[in-house]
N, C-alpha and C positions, 0 to 999 in steps of 0.2 A: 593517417587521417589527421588534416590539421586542427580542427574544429573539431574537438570530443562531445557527444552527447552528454556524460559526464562522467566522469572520473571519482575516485577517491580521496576524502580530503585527510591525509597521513599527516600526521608532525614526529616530533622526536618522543614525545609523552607516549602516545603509542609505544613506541620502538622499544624504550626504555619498560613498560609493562611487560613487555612481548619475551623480551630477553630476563627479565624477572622470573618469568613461567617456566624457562628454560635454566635457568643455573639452578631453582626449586626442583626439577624433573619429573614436575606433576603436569603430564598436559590433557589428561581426562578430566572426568566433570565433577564439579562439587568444590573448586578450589576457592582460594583466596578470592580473587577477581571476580569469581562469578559471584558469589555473596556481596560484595563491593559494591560490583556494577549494577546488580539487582536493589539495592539498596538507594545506591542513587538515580537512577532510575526513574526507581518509585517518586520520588520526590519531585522529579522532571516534571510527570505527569501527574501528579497530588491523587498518586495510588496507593495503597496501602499492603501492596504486596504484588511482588513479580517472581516470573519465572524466565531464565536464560533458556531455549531452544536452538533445534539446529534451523528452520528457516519456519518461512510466513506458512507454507502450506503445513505443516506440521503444527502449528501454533493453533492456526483453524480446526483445524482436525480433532485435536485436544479438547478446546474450547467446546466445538461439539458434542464431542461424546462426555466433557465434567457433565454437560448439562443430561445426559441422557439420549441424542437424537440416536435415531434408529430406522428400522425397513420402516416405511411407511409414513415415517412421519414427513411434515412441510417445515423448507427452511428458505424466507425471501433473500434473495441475492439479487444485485442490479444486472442488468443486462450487460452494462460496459463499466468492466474491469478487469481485472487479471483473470487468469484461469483458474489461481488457486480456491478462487472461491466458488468454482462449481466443482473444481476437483476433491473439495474438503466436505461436501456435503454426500458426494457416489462415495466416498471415502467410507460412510456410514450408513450405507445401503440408503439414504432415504430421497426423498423426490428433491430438487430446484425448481422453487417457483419464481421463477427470473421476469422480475418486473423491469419495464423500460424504465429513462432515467430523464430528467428533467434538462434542458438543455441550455440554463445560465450559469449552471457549477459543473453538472453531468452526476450528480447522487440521485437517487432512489427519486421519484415524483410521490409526494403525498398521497396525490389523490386516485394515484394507481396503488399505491399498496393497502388503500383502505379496501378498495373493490377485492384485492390480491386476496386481505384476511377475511374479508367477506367469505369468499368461496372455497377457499382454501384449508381454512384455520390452519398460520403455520403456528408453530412450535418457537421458532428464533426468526431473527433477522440481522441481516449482516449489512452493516451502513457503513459503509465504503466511502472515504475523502479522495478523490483521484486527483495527482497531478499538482498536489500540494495546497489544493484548495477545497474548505472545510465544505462538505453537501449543505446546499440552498435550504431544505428541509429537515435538516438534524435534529431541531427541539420539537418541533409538531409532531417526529417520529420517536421520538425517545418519550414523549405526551402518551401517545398513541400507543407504542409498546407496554406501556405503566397498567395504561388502562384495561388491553384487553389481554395481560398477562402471557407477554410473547417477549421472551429472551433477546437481548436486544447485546448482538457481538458486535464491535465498534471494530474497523477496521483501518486504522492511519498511516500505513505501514505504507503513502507517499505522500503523508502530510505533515510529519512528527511535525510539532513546532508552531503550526497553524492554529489559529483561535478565534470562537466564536462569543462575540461580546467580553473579550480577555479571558472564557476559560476555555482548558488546552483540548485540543482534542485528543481523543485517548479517555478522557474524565467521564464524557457521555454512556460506555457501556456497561452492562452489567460485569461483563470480560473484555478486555479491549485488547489487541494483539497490534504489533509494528514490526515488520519485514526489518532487516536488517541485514543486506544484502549487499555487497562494495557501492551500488552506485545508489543506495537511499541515502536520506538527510544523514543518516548513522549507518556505517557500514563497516563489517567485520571481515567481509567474505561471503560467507551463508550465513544465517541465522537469525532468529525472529527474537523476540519478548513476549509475553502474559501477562494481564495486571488485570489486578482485579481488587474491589473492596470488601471482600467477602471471601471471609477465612475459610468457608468450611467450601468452597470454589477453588481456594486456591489449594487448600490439602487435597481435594479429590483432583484436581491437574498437576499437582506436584508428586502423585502418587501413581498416574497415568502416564507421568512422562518417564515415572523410573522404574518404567516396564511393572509396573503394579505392585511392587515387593516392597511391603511396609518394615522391614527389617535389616533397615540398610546402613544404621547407623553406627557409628563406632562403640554405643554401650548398648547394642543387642550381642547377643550370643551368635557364635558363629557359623555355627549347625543351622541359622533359622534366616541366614541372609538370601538365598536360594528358592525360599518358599513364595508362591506365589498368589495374589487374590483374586486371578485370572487375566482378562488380554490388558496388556498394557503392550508400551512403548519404548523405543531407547531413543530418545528424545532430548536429552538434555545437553546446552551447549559443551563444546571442550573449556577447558580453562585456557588455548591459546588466544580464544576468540574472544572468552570475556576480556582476559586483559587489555586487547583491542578495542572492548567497547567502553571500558573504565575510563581509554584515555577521549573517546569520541565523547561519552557524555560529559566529562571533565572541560573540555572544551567547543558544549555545544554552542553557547552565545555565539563564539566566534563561526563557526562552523553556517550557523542561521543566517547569519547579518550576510557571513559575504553569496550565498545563494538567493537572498533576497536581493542584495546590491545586483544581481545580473537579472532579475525577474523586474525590477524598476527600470535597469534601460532598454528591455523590451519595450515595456509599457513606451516609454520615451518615444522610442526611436522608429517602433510599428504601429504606433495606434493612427496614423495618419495613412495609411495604405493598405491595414491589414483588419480581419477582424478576429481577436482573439476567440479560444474554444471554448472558455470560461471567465466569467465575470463576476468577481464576490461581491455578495449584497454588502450593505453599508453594517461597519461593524463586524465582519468577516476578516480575518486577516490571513493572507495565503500567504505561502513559503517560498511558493516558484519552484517547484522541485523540478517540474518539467514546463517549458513554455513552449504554447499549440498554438497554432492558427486554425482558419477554417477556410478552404479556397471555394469556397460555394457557386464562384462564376465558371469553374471550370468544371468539364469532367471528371470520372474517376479514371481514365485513362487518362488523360492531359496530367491529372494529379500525380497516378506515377512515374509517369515519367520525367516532369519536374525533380521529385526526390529521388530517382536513380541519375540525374545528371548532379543535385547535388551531391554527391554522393561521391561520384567522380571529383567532382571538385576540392574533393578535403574537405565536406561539411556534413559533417553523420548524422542523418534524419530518421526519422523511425514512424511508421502509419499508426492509425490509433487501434484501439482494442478490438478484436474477431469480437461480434458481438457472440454472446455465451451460450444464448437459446440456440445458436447453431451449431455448438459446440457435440458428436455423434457419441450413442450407446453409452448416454447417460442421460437417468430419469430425469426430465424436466417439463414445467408447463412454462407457459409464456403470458403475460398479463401488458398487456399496451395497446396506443393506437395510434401510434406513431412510429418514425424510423431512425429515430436520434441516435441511436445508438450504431447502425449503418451507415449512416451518411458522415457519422465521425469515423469510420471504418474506411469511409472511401475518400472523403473529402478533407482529413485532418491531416496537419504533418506537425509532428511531434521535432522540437527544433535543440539545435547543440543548448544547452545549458550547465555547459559545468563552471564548475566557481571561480573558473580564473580567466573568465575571456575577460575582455576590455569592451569598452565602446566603441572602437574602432573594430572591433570583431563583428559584434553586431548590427554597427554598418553596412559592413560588408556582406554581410548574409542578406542583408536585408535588399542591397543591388543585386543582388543574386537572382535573389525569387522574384525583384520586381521585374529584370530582364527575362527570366525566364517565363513569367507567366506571359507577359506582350508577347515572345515569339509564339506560345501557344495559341492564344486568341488569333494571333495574324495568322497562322497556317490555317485555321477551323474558318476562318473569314477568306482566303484565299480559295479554301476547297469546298464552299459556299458559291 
């Protein structure tokens, strides 16, 4: 594939960590690195405590149950995101109230999840930044969770780096988790982060993730490291992975700059024949982690088969999100009235963005889809 969706942005600092971890001969959890990286971290995103994990659903998971969710209870999820955030809530026996999602950012719609806690009363809600740009509605709902005392888990885990009026996201939730997966802003391989400003949140997920056993430390007694406070998790990243992320946050500026430098020659070079999947309000700063179109004039067959010829072509495309409420044999209701979350399902193509095309790359993409959409329309007008 010539044209990578995106890739992993490796230097020698990495490598140099990596091989650290290895002539030490600690590559389980709790090491150097992970302390390091959690540390600076925090600081990335002006939290006052993290926790290293094995991936984003796991971090979810976590964050749920510090807080208590359980059978029965309501936890709002957007309709269009990943799966892990309906998979982190069946995780905990309790329902998804999967509200639609507004369709100038693609976050959470305000004024569906007022109706949402109207009838629902959840417990949490998970504000999800898709595609590197921060949700349209983040302060109205961080306002809103204040007020009617509903736990408010921030999800940026594809937006590290993006900001809303200069602060980061990540800073908004009461626990806010970020994926860290090879091909996010920061990527290890697998593995999430935790942050949070609220110590006695982070002891009870730092105590969750170490399978529940408060006795872990090197001046506990030995006899009492085994004992347990009940269900926990083994949850906590390795130390090969933290070294990995030491060297990514060590060198996030550069890491941001040049995934934004290819997120501006989209803008550039498609805003004359395309219309993008998302628009940050003024004062919104997106990262570009993934850049979408919308082919609204075409079918959703025309539309796939567009991305399976590119596809063919050395240009790796990718559709947007199965919306979630369809997601089977897991508790959810659905709250909207509308289909936004669908029709970016059928009609979004999610375009190469990794950090080292050129403008001449995205040229060429961009003749691509403009050729190919004409042949579509002229065959649908032929057989008319």
């Amino acid at each position: 594939m010539k044209h990578l969706l995106n890739i992993p942005n490796i230097s020698n600092l990495e490598k140099k960590y990596v091989l650290d971890v290895l002539k030490k001969n600690w590559l389980s959890i709790n090491g150097i690195h992970n302390k390091i990286a959690e540390k600076k971290f925090s600081k990335l995103v002006n939290k006052k405590y993290s926790i290293t994990v094995q991936n984003g659903t796991a971090a979810l998971h976590v964050a749920l149950k510090t807080i208590g969710i359980k059978n029965n209870d309501n936890v709002i999820i957007p309709n269009y995101s990943c799966s892990a955030n309906i998979n982190s809530v069946s995780q905990c026996n309790a329902t998804a109230v999967v509200v639609e999602v507004e369709k100038q950012t693609l976050g959470l719609d305000y004024n569906l999840v007022k109706k949402a806690i109207f009838k629902y009363k959840p417990k949490a809600l998970q504000l999800v930044h898709v595609y590197g740009c921060p949700a349209r509605d983040t302060l109205k709902l961080v306002n809103l969770c204040k007020k009617k005392n509903i736990t408010l888990i921030e999800d940026g885990s594809e937006s590290l780096g993006a900001k809303i009026n200069n602060k980061k996201v990540g800073q908004f939730g009461d626990l806010s988790i970020f994926s860290l997966r090879s091909e996010k802003m920061m990527g290890v391989g697998e593995g999430a982060i935790i942050c949070t400003n609220d110590k006695k949140l982070y002891e009870k997920a730092l105590l969750l993730c170490s399978r529940n056993m408060p006795y872990r430390s090197s001046k506990d007694p030995y006899w009492k490291k085994y004992i347990s406070n009940g269900e926990g998790y083994n949850y906590l990243m390795p130390h090969l992975l933290s070294a990995m992320l030491r060297g990514q946050i060590e060198r996030h500026k550069k890491i941001f700059k040049e995934k934004i430098r290819v997120g501006k020659l989209y803008e550039k070079i498609f805003k004359s024949h395309f219309t993008f999947a998302q628009v940050p309000p003024k004062n919104f700063q997106s990262v570009y982690w993934l850049n979408c179109i919308i082919l609204d004039s075409l079918t959703k067959s025309q539309v796939y088969k567009i991305g399976e010829k590119l596809i063919k072509m050395g240009i790796e495309v990718r559709s947007g999100f199965w919306p979630l409420i369809n997601t089977k044999k897991i508790k959810s209701v659905y709250v909207g009235n509308t289909k936004i979350s669908e029709n970016c399902y059928n009609k979004l193509l999610v375009l190469p963005s990794n950090y080292l095309l050129k403008e001449k790359d995205i040229v060429f993409i961009k003749k691509q889809i403009i050729k190919l959409t004409k042949e579509m329309k002229q065959k649908y007008k032929n057989y008319k």
